[in-house]
C-alpha positions in Angstrom: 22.9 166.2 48.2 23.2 165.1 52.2 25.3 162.9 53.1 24.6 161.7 56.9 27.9 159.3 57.5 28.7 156.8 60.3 32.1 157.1 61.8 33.4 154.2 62.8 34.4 151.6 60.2 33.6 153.9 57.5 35.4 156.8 57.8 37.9 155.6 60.6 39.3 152.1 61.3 37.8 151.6 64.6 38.3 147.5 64.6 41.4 147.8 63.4 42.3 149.9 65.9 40.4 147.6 69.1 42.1 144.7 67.2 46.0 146.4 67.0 45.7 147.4 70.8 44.1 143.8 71.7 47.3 142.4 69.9 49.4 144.4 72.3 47.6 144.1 75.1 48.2 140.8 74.6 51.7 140.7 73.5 52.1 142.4 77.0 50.7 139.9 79.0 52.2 137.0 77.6 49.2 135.2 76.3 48.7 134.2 72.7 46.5 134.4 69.8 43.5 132.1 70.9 43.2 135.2 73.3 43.4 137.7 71.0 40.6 136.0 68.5 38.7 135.8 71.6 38.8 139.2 72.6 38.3 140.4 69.0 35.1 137.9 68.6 34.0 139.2 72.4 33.7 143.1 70.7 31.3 141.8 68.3 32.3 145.2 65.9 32.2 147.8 68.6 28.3 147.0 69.4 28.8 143.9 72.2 27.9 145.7 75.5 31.0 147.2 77.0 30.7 145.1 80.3 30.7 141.8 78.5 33.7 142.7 76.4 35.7 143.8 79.3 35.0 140.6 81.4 36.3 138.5 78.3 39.6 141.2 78.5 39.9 140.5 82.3 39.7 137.1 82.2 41.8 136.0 79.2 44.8 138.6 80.4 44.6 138.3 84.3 43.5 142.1 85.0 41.9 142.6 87.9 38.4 142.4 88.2 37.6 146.3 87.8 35.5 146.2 84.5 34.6 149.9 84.7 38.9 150.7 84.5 38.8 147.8 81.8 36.8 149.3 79.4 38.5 153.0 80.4 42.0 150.9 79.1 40.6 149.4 75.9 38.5 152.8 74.9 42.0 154.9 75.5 43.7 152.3 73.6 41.1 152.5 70.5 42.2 156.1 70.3 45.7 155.6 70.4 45.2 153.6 67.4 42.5 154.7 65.4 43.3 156.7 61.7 40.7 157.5 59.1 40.8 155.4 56.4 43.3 156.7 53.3 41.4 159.5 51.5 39.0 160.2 53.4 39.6 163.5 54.3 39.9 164.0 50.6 36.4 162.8 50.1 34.9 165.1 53.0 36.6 168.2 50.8 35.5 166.9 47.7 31.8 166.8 48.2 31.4 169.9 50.5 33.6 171.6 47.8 30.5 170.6 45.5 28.2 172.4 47.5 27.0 169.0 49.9 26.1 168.6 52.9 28.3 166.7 55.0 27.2 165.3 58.6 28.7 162.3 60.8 26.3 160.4 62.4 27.7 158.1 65.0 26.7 155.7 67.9 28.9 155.9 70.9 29.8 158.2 74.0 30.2 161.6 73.7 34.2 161.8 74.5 35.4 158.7 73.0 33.3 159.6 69.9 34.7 163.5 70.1 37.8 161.9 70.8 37.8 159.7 67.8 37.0 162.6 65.4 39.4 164.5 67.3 42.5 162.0 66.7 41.3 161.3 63.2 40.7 165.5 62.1 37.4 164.6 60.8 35.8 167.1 62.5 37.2 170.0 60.6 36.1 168.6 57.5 32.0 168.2 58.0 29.5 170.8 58.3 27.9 169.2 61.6 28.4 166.0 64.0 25.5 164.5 65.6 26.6 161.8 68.9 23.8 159.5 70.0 25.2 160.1 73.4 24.6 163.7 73.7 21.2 163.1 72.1 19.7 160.2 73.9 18.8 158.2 70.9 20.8 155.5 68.9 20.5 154.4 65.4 18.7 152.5 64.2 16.2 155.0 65.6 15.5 157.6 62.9 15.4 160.1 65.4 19.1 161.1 65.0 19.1 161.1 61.5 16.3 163.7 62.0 18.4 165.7 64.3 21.7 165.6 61.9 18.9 167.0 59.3 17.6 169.5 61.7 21.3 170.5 62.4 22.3 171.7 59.0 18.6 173.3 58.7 17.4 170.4 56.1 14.1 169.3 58.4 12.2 169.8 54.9 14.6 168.3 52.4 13.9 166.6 49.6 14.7 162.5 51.0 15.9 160.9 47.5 18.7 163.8 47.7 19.4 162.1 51.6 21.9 159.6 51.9 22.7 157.4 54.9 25.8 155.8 54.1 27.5 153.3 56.6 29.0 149.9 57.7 26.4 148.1 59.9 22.9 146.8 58.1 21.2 146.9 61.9 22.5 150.4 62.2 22.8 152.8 59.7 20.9 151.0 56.8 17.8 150.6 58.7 18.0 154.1 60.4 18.2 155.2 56.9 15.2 153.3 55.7 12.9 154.4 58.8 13.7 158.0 57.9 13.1 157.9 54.4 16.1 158.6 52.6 18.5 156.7 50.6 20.8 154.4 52.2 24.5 153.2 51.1 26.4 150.0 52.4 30.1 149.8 53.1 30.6 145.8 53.0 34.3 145.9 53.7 34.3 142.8 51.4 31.0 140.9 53.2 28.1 140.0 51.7 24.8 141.2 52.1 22.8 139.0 54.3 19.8 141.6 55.5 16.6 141.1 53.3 16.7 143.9 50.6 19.4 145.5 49.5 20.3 149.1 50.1 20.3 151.3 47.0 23.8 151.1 47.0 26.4 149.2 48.0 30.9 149.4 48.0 33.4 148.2 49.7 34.6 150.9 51.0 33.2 154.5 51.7 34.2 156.0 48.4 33.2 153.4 46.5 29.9 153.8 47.7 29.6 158.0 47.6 30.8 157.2 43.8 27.8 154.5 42.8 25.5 156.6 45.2 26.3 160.0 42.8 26.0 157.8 39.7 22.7 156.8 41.0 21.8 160.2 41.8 22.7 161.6 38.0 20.9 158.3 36.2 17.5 159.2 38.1 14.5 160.4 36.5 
């Protein structure tokens, strides 16, 4: 099997991460927690543009008006905090050590993305990494799944042994659906709300590689 897996919020915690360094930041400047749900709602999950977050940062702490340097503070701060989830590195072992494929495919700039595997180790434990940012296209375009393919040489691959697997319906389920292959859902508890359901669906990561392997061994 191929496993093509997002990175943020399914391997690594990146809102927890935004949301522990928005509670210091702003702890720091002596505001209070209508700022930090605020600032946490302003992120929309990582995918709010970067500008409009840091205007809501600026103007709920008092920085100064430099929105550039304020999303350069809150991307450094993401890193400071992010971890991969418990296990995960585990899991990445586990299913290479089976004979999968195993590539992330993320959203996000080149060095904060680098530098989120880097922080987390992740990177050590895949057989390839495929940025939207180095490759000028963004899932849900099924270009970049087709790239992560191309990558590990799997351009021809059977698609019901593909598996997209990751945490954002708008993202990763329906870049897995426009390129054909199988597509798994971590719901972190939420329900699904997106027309037709993936093929399979957990709350976390692992819970989905498990029901996705199940689904795999039950098919005709």
């Amino acid at each position: 099997m191929i496993w093509l897996l997002d990175l943020d919020n399914t391997l690594v915690g990146r809102d927890d991460a935004f949301a522990a360094w928005a509670a210091d930041a702003v702890a720091r400047a002596g505001r209070d927690a209508s700022d930090l749900a605020a600032i946490v709602a302003a992120d929309q999950g990582g995918f709010a543009v970067k500008a409009d977050v840091a205007r809501v940062i600026v103007d709920r702490l008092g920085w100064d008006g430099d929105l550039p340097a304020a999303v350069d503070r809150f991307r450094a701060g993401i890193l400071d905090h992010v971890r991969a989830y418990d296990g995960v590195l585990d899991l990445l072992d586990a299913l290479r050590a089976d004979g999968d494929v195993v590539v992330v495919v993320t959203n996000g700039t080149s060095a904060q993305q680098r530098g989120k595997l880097a922080r987390c180790g992740v990177g050590a434990h895949v057989d390839a990494v495929v940025v939207s940012g180095e490759e000028g296209v963004d899932k849900p375009d099924p270009r970049l799944l087709e790239i992560a393919l191309e990558r590990v040489g799997a351009t021809d691959a059977d698609r019901a042994q593909v598996w997209m697997v990751g945490d954002a319906a708008h993202a990763d389920v329906a870049a897995g659906r426009a390129a054909g292959t199988r597509t798994g859902w971590v719901s972190h508890g939420r329900a699904w709300t997106d027309g037709p359901l993936p093929d399979v669906l957990g709350a976390t990561v692992h819970d989905v590689v498990a029901r996705a392997r199940e689904a795999a061994l039950t098919a005709p």
